[in-house]
C-alpha positions, 0 to 999 in steps of 0.5 A: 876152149882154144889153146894155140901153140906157136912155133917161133923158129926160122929154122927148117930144122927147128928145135923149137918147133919139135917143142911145139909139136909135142907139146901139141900131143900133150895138149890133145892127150889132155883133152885140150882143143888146140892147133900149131902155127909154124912161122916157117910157113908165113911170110911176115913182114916186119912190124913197121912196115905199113903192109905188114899187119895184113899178112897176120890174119892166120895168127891175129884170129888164133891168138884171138880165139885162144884162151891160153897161147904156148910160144915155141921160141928159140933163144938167141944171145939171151933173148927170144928170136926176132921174130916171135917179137916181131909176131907179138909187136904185129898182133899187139891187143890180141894178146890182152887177157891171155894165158900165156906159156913158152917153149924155150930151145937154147944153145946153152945152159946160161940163158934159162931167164931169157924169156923174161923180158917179153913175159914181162912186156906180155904181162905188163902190156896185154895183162897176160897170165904168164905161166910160172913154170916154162920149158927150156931144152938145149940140143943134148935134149934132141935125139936126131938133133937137126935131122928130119927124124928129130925129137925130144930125147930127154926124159925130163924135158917130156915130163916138163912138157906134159906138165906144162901142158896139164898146167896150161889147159887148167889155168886156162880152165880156170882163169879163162873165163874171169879174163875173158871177163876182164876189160880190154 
């Protein structure tokens, strides 16, 4: 059983992505078979665009394969970036019956139920399993912040991490299978 963690930012020094990283080692210390995928690393063009959807293969395979996808999204004006959208509007099906949590790095405090919007589009349009219970860090959480040795530097957000962690690999565990078993 796959669980893949997507890192959404842009950023070269990505707060979002310092997220996924960790949730990663959660994820292997709980036995989980999983892999990071770093935007940063791919050149995607943009959903519309009639090349676009042959530069996906990495990602449309891996959300295929996965049982349970974490996004890593950081949060611009109340919603998740452009291009975790972008990365949902290329791969479309391939996220129908997934498990499905995020990783949220904000600038402030106020925009905590951002990720809403696209859940909601998630769940609604692919029948996704969205994880009731999501991580939302803000730059005080980052010891390093916007450095090379960056890092998670809150005690709590570590615990929400390893939390949504276990709580990802047992939904996926657990309802895996009745929706692999589900229609497309």
């Amino acid at each position: 059983m796959k669980i893949s963690v997507i890192s959404c930012s842009l950023n070269p020094q990505s707060q979002s992505y310092v997220l996924a990283r960790t949730a990663v080692s959660y994820l292997r210390e709980a036995g989980a078979e999983t892999d990071l995928h770093d935007l940063r690393n791919h050149d995607l063009e943009f959903c519309g665009i009639p090349s676009a959807r042959e530069s996906i293969s990495e990602f449309k395979i891996a959300i295929e394969q996965s049982v349970a996808i974490l996004l890593a999204v950081p949060i611009y004006n109340f919603d998740v970036n452009a291009a975790a959208k972008n990365l949902i509007e290329l791969t479309g099906r391939s996220w129908t019956n997934k498990v499905v949590g995020f990783l949220c790095a904000a600038g402030g405090n106020a925009s905590y139920m951002s990720v809403m919007g696209i859940a909601n589009s998630l769940m609604l349009d692919f029948r996704c399993l969205i994880i009731p219970r999501f991580v939302y860090a803000v730059s005080d959480d980052f010891a390093n912040d916007r450095t090379d040795r960056m890092e998670v530097g809150s005690d709590e957000i570590r615990q929400r991490l390893s939390g949504l962690a276990h709580v990802t690999l047992e939904l996926a565990r657990s309802a895996g299978p009745l929706l692999g078993r589900l229609p497309q």
